[in-house]
C-alpha positions in Angstrom: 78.5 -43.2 56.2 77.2 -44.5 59.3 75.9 -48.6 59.4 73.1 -47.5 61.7 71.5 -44.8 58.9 72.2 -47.5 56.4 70.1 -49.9 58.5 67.7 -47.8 59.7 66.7 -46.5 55.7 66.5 -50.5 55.1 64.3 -51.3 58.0 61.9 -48.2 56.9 61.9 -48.9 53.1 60.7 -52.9 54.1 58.3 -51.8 56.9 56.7 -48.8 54.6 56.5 -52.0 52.0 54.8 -54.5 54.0 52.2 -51.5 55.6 51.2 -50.8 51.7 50.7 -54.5 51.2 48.3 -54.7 54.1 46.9 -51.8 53.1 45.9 -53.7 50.1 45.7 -56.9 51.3 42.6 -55.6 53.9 40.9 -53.3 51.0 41.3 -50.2 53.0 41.8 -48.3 49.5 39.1 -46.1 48.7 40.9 -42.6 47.1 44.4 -43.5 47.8 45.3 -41.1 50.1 45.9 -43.3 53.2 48.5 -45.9 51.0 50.3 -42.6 50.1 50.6 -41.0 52.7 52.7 -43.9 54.4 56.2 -42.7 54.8 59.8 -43.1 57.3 62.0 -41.1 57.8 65.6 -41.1 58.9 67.1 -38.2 61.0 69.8 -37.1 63.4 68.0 -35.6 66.7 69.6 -33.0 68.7 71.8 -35.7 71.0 73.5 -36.9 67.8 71.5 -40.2 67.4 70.0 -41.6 64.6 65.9 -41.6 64.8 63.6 -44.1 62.4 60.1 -42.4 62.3 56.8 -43.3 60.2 54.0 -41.1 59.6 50.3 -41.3 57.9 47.7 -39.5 57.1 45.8 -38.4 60.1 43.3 -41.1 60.1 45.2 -43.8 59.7 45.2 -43.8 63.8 42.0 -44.4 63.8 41.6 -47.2 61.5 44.7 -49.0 62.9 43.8 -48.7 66.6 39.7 -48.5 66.1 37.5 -46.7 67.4 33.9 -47.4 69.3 32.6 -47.6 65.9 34.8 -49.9 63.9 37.3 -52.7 64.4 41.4 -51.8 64.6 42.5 -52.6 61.5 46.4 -53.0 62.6 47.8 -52.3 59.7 50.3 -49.8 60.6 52.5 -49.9 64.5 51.9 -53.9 64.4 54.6 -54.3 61.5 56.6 -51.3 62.8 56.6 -53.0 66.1 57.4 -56.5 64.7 60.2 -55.0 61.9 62.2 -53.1 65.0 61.7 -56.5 66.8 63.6 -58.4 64.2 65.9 -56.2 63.5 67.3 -55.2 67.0 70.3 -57.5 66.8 71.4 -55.6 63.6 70.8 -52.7 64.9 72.9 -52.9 68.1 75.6 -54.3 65.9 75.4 -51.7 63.4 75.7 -49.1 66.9 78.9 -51.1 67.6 80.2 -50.5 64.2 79.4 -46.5 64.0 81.3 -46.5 67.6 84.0 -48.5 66.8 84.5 -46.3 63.7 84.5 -43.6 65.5 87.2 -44.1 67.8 
């Protein structure tokens, strides 16, 4: 199996964690929907290369960015952005380690 999937389903598994925390940590809970609709996913695009993306419901934009009405909340790109941060050493070594497998 390749390191970078590995990786890549670790990095998305913690960041999906610490969005639900925030989530609950800023009471944005009112039905529920928003905390489960908080998912990552792990795919191979077309060019062969592994691809970590996170989706939410469709107005959980809104509430993480704000709007002219209300505050952003950033509850959502801020860890995504601050989990890929942290992890880009590991990430270009597990790159190294799916090449060097493959050769």
């Amino acid at each position: 199996m390749s390191h970078l999937k590995d990786l890549l389903n670790q990095i998305g598994r913690e960041t999906v964690k610490l969005i639900d925390n925030e989530i609950v940590r800023q009471n944005l809970i009112k039905t529920g929907a928003l905390r489960n609709s908080i998912e990552y996913n792990v795919i191979m695009n077309s060019k062969a290369e592994w691809r970590l993306t996170f989706t939410q419901i469709y107005y959980g934009f809104f509430l993480d960015s704000g709007t002219r009405k209300i505050s952003a909340r950033n509850f959502f790109q801020k860890y995504i952005t601050d989990q890929i941060d942290k992890y880009t050493p590991d990430i270009t070594e597990a790159t190294a380690l799916d090449l060097l497998d493959d050769l």
